[in-house]
N, C-alpha and C positions, 0 to 999 in steps of 0.2 A: 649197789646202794647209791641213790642219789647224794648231791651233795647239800641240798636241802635237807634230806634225815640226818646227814654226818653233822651239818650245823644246827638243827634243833639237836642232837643230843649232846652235841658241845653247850650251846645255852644252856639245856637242862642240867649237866654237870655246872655250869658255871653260874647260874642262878642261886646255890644252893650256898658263894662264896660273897654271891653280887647283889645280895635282894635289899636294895635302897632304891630308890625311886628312879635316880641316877643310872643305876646298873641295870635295872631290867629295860629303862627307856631304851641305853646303849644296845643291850642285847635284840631287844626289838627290830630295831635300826637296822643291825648289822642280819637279821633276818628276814626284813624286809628286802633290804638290798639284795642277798644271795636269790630270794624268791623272784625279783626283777629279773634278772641275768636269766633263771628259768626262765621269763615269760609268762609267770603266773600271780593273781592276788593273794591275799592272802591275812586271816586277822589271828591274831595273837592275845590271849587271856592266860594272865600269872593269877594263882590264888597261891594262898600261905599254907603253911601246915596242919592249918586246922580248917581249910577250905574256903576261908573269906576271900573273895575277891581284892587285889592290890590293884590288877591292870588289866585293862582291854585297850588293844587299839585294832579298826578297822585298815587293810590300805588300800588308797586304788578302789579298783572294781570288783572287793571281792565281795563275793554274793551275801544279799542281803542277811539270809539267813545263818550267817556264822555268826551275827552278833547274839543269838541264842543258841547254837549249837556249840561254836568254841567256848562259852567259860562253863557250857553244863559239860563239854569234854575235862576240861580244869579241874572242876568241882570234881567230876567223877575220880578222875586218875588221883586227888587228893584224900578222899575219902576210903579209897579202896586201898590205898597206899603203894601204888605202881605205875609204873608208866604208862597212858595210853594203850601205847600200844600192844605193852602186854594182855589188855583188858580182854581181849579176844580170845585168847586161851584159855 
């Protein structure tokens, strides 16, 4: 497991302690940062628990089309009540 999934599901754990504007910026940050060290870009969308959007941020180079693909991934994983990535299952 990369250490990119180990830190988005540390954020996700910890979003759920941190969600002020403050704490998801931080969590952001420190997922940006870990993504850099990979080598890769990367954007990041928080919604609430009822699905509304709080955050997106783009970083770097990452392709244009996550600013539509990352908060409908958000949305979805909200809506359906599970992780992304379980969504495949």
């Amino acid at each position: 497991m990369s250490r990119l999934v180990i830190a988005r599901r540390e954020a996700q754990l910890s979003a759920s302690v941190m969600c002020t504007c403050t704490g998801i910026a931080k969590l952001s940050e420190a997922a940006c940062q870990e993504a850099k060290k990979q080598g890769i870009n990367i954007s990041i969308s928080v919604v609430d628990e009822n699905a509304w959007p709080l955050y997106f941020k783009r970083y770097g180079e990452a392709m244009l089309v996550t600013t539509v693909l990352v908060p409908n991934k958000a949305y979805t994983s909200a809506v359906m009540r599970m992780p992304s990535g379980d969504l495949a299952n």
